[in-house]
Every structure is written in C-alpha cells, then in structure tokens.
C-alpha positions in Angstrom: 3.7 108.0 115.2 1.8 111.3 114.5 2.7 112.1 111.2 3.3 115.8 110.2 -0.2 116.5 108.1 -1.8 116.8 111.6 -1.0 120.4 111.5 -3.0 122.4 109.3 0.5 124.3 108.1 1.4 120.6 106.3 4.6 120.1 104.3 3.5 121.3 101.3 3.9 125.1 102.5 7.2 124.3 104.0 9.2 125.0 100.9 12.2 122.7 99.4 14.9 123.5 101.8 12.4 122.6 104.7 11.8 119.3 103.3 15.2 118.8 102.5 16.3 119.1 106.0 14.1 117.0 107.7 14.8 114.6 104.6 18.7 114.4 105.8 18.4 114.8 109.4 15.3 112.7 110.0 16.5 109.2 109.6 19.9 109.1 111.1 18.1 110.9 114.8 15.4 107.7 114.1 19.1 104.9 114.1 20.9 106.8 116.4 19.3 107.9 118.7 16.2 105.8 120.9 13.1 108.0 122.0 11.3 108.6 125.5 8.7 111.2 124.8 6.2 111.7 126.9 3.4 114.4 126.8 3.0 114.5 123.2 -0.3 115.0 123.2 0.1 119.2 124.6 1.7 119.9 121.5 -1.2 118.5 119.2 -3.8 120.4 120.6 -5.6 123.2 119.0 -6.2 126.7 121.1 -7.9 129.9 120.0 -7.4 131.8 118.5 -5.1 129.7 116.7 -3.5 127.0 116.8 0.2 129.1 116.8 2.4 128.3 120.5 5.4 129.0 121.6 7.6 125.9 122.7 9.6 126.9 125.9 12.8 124.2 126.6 16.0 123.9 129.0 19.2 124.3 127.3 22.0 121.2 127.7 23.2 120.7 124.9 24.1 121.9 120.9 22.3 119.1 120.1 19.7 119.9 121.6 17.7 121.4 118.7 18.0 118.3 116.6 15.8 115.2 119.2 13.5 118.6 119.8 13.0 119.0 116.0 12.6 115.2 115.9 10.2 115.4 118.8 7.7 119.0 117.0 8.2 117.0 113.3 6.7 113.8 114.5 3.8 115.6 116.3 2.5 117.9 113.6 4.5 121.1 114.4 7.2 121.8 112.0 9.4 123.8 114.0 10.7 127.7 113.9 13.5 128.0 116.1 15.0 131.3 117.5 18.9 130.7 117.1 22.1 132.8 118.0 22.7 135.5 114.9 25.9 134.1 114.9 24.4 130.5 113.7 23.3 132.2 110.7 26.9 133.4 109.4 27.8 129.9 109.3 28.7 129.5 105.2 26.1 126.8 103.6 24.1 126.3 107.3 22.9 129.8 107.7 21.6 130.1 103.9 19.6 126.9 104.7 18.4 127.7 108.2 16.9 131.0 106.4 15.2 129.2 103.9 14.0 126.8 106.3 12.1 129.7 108.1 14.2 130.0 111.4 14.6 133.1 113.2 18.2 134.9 114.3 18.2 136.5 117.2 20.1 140.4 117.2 21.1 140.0 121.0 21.6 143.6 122.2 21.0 145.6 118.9 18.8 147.8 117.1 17.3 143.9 115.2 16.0 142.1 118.5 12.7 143.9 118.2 12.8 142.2 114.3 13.5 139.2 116.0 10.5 139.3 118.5 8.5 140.6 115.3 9.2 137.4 113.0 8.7 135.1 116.1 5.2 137.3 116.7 4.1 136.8 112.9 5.2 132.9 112.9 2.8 132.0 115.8 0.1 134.4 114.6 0.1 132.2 111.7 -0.5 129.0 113.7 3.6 127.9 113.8 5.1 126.5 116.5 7.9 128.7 117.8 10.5 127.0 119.6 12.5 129.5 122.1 15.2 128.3 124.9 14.4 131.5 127.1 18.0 130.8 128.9 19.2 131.9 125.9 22.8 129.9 126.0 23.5 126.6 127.2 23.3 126.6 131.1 25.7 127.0 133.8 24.2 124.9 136.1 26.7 122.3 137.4 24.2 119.5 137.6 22.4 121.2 134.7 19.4 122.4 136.1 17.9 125.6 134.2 19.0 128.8 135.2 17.4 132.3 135.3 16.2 133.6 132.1 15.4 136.0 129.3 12.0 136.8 128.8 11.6 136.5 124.8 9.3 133.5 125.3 6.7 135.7 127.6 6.9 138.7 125.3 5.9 136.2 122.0 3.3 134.6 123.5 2.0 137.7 125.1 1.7 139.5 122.0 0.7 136.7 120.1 -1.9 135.8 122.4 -1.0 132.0 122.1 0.2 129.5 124.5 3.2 128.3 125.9 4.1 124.3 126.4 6.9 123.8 128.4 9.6 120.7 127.4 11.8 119.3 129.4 14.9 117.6 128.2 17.3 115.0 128.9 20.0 112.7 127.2 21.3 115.7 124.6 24.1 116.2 127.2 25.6 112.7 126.6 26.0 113.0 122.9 27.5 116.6 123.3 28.7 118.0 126.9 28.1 121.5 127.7 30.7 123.1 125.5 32.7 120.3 124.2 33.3 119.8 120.8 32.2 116.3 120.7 29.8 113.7 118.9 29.0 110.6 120.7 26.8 109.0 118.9 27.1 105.5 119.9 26.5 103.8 121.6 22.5 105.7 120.7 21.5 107.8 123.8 18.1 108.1 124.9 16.6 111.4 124.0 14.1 112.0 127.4 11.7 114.6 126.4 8.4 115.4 128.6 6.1 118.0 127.3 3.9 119.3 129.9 0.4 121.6 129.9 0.7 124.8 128.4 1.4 127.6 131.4 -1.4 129.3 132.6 -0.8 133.2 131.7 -4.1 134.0 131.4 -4.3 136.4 134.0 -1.3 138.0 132.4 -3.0 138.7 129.1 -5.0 141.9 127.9 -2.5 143.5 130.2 0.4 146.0 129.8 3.5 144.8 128.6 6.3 145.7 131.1 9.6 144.3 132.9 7.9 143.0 136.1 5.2 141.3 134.0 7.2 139.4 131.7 8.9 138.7 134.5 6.5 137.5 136.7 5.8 135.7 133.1 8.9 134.5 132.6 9.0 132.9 136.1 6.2 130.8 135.6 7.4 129.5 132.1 10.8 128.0 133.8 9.4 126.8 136.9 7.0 125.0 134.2 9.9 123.7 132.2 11.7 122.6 135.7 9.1 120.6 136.6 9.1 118.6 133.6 13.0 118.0 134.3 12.0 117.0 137.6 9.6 114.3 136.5 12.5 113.1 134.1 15.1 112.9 136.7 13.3 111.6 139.6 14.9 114.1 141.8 14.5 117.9 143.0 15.9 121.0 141.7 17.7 123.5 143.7 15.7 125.5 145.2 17.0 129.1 143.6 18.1 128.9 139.7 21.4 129.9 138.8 21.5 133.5 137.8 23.5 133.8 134.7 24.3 137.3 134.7 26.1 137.1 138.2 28.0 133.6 137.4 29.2 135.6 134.1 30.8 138.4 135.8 31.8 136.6 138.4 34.0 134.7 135.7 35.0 137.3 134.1 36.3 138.6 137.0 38.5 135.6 137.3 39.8 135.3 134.2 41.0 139.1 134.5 43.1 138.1 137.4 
C-alpha cells in the first residue's frame, strides 16, 4: 500500500503522540478488520494551491473514525478530525487526541468560530481535514445520510481547497448506531469508496452566506450519497432525513 511519506507533511512533523497512536491502533484494524477501498487515488492527488482538503464522510458508526484513519494513514494523509467537544473531556483520550492535532468542535458557543479557524489553518497547511458534516451519527433507519451542517463547505470555502467525498460501509456491524458494543469478530469488511473531489468552483471567490453554503453543503452530501450508492448497489431515498425535525419530533414523544 501507499505508505504515509507520500505526503509532503510525513511523519516526522507528526509529533510522538501522533506516531504513537497509529503505532497502537494500526495493526489490530490491519487483523481485525479486512479492507475494500476503492477510490484511493482522489485522496493522493495534489491541487493548488495546496495540497490541504477537506475529507467529507456519512456517519454510521463510533467506529467509524478508526477504518477512515486506517484508510487517510495508508494513502499519505495523516488525518485531522473535527470531533464532539465532549470527546476531548474524556480523561487520558482527550489529552492524546490534542496532542495528536485533532480539532473539538464548540457546538453552539462563542468557540465554534475557533473550531472553523483551527480546521481553516490545518488545510491551509496542506492537512487533510476529515469532517462528518451530519455532525452525529444518523437517524436514517436504513442508514442513509441525512441533512447536514455546513462546516465542511465553510472550511473548504475559506481554505480554498477541495472537498473528496467518502462513503462508508461495514462500521455499523462492529458497532450499531448507539449501542455500546464491539464486534470484532468475526472481522468485518470496512467498504470505503472515495469519490472526485466536488466541484465548488463556481461557489468560490464568492460571499460567504447561509444559502451558499447551503447550496454548498447540498452538493457535498449528494457527493458522499452517491458513493454509498455505488457501495450498496441500491438507491437512496429520494429526500434525506432532516435531523432537526426527527429530533423534535422525539422529543416531543418522550415528553408525553
């Protein structure tokens, strides 16, 4: 495979607790788990004006981040992954996840610009900045991706840099949606399709609002859908699920 010295940002800038993970984590996910990646090559390529992109994914799992680490790692892009604040308070993890250069997410505070800022600076330096723009794991009852929040658009707007859509699938059977669980064996296969980076071009240069990081954010999950389509061999619905409406709708319920 594509080791990780294809990327001009090798493993000597990394830092110890960098290395350390990938160190640990690296070769149980290479026994346990088998590998159908497909697409590889959209994450390898160079793009002015530099070689920085944001990696856009569907959300089916809390394993999900480890195969997709697997999958940047072995191509060249050590990862930077936006994560849930609350991640980060975890004792031991969160010091590690720091050191390792991930970003925490402020959801709804005065620190979610800081957020958009560190992801911003990462990709400006040439990282690759992986964002699940659902933000949480979806709602979908057959899993498909639902509406989402339009960090992804806003980095790679303001970074000027791309954004490669991955798809995927297999996550889900070693951890359900919400369920505590680890099934590790027998070793699932860890589907992952990486398609072209979406074209936002004519989106660029432009000013930043709501309707066009929506219009942004649009084409960035359709993108990402597709690639589950191809994966699947079958069609998604034809609306996504909005989250914000199946989240008051159960709160609703669970206040009756």
């Amino acid at each position: 495979m594509i080791g990780p010295m294809l990327s001009r940002h090798g493993p000597e800038h990394l830092g110890l607790s960098f290395r350390f993970a990938v160190s640990v984590l690296k070769p149980p996910l290479t026994v346990f788990t088998r590998r159908d990646w497909q697409g590889s090559q959209w994450l390898r390529q160079e793009y002015p004006p530099s070689d920085g992109l944001v990696v856009a994914a569907n959300h089916l799992s809390w394993f999900d981040p480890l195969p997709m680490a697997h999958l940047l790692w072995d191509n060249g892009r050590p990862p930077r992954f936006l994560g849930k604040e609350s991640v980060f308070k975890v004792p031991l993890v969160g010091q590690l996840l720091l050191n390792c250069g991930q970003i925490p997410v402020y959801r709804d505070t005065d620190g979610a610009a800081d957020s958009v800022r560190a992801a911003v600076a990462a990709v400006e330096a040439g990282e690759a900045v992986v964002v699940y723009p659902e933000g949480t794991i979806t709602r979908d009852p057959e899993l498909w991706p639902m509406s989402a929040k339009t960090g992804a658009a806003r980095i790679a707007l303001l970074g000027n840099v791309p954004v490669v859509p991955v798809a995927q699938w297999g996550p889900q059977r070693v951890m359900r949606p919400y369920v505590k669980e680890f099934n590790v064996l027998p070793p699932k296969t860890m589907h992952m399709r990486v398609g072209p980076p979406v074209d936002l071009d004519d989106l660029r240069g432009r000013e930043i609002n709501a309707a066009l990081l929506a219009q942004a954010t649009d084409r960035i999950m359709d993108a990402v859908t597709e690639q589950l389509e191809h994966i699947r061999g079958e069609s998604s619905p034809p609306e996504r699920l909005d989250f914000r409406s199946w989240r008051e709708a159960n709160t609703t319920q669970e206040e009756q």
